[in-house]
N, C-alpha and C positions, 0 to 999 in steps of 0.2 A: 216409130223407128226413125232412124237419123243414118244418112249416108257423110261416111267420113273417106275420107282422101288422109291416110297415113303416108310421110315419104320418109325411107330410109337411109341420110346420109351414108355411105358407102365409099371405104376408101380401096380400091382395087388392091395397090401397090402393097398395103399393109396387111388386108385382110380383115377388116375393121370398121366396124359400123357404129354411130355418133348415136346415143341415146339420151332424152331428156328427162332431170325431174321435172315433171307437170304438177304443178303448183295445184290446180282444182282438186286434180283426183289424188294427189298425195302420190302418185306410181311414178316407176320408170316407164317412158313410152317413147316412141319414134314422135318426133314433131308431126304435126298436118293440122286436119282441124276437119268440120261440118262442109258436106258441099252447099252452096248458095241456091236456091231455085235459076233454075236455068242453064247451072253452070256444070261441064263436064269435070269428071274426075281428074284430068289432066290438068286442066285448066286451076281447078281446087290447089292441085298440088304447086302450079307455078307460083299462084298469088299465094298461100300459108308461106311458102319458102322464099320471100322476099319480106313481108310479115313478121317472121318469126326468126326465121337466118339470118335475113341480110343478104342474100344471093340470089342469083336465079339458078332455077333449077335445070337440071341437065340430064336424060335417062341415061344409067348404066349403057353402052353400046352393046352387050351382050342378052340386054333385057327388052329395052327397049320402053314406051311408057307405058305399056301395059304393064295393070298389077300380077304380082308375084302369087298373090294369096289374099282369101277373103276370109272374114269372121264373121261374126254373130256376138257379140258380147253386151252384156247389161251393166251401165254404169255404176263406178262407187265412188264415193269419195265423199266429205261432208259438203264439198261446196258444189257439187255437181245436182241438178234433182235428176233423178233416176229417171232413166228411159234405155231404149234398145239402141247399141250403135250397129250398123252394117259398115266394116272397114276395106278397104281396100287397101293392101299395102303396096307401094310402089317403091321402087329402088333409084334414087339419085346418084351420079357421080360427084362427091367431092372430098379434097383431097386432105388428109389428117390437120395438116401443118398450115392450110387455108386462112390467114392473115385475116381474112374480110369477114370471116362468120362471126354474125353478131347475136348473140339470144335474145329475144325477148323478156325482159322482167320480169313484167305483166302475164307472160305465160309459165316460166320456167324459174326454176333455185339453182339450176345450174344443168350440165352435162358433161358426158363424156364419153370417149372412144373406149368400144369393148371389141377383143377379138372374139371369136367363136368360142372359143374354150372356156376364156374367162364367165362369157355371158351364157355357157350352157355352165357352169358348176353353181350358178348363184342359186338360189329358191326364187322356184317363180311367183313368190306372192308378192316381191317387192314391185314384181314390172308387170305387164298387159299380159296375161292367162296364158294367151297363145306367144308369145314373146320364144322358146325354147322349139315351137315346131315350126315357127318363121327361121330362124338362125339356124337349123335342119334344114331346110328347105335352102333358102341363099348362101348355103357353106357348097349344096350341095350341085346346083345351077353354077357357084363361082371356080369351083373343082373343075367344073366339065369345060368352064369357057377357059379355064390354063391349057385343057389339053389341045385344044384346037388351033 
């Protein structure tokens, strides 16, 4: 098993959250990566998202940097060797129109901003299994933080 620190770019303002093709697994997935021996999940997520973004990472203020939601899932993809990942997903603020975000090559073919809606009508075989009760869950935590 493998502990992964996933972080979900997240634009408040829009409603709209930054997904990537990963290059390994052939899927749509949130950026993150393996956490290091030693290193906490937070920690994971700072360094992927200067790695992989180009920025540093920031918690959502209504989440904070604790993860939102955990999985379980076993890898696929022809470049990947199969193993169990335990993911943590975490919720980043940053903002759609973000000038500085840079991808990764080396990790990604590209990404892009999906709202809830868009990214709940797709099939979820293109993106990570749990991808539709993640985007259920962060629709429904970002709901609650408008009304307060």
């Amino acid at each position: 098993m493998h502990l992964v620190s996933y972080f979900v770019p997240f634009d408040d303002a829009t409603g709209s959250m930054l997904l990537t093709e990963h290059r390994k697994s052939g899927l749509i997935l949130p950026p993150g990566g393996h956490c290091e021996v030693g290193e906490l999940p937070w920690q994971t997520v700072r360094r992927e998202c200067v790695e992989e973004l180009g920025i540093s990472a920031s918690a959502v203020p209504w989440l904070g940097p604790e993860p939102l939601f955990v999985t379980v899932t076993e890898t696929q993809g022809l470049a990947v060797r199969q193993h169990t990942d335990v993911s943590l997903w975490h919720v980043i603020e940053v903002a759609s129109n973000d000038h500085r975000l840079r991808l990764d090559p080396g990790e990604f073919d590209g990404a892009r901003w999906w709202s809830f809606d868009e990214l709940l009508s797709e099939p979820v075989d293109r993106f990570d299994p749990h991808i539709h009760r993640f985007a259920r869950k962060l629709r429904s935590r970002h709901t609650s933080s408008l009304r307060c």
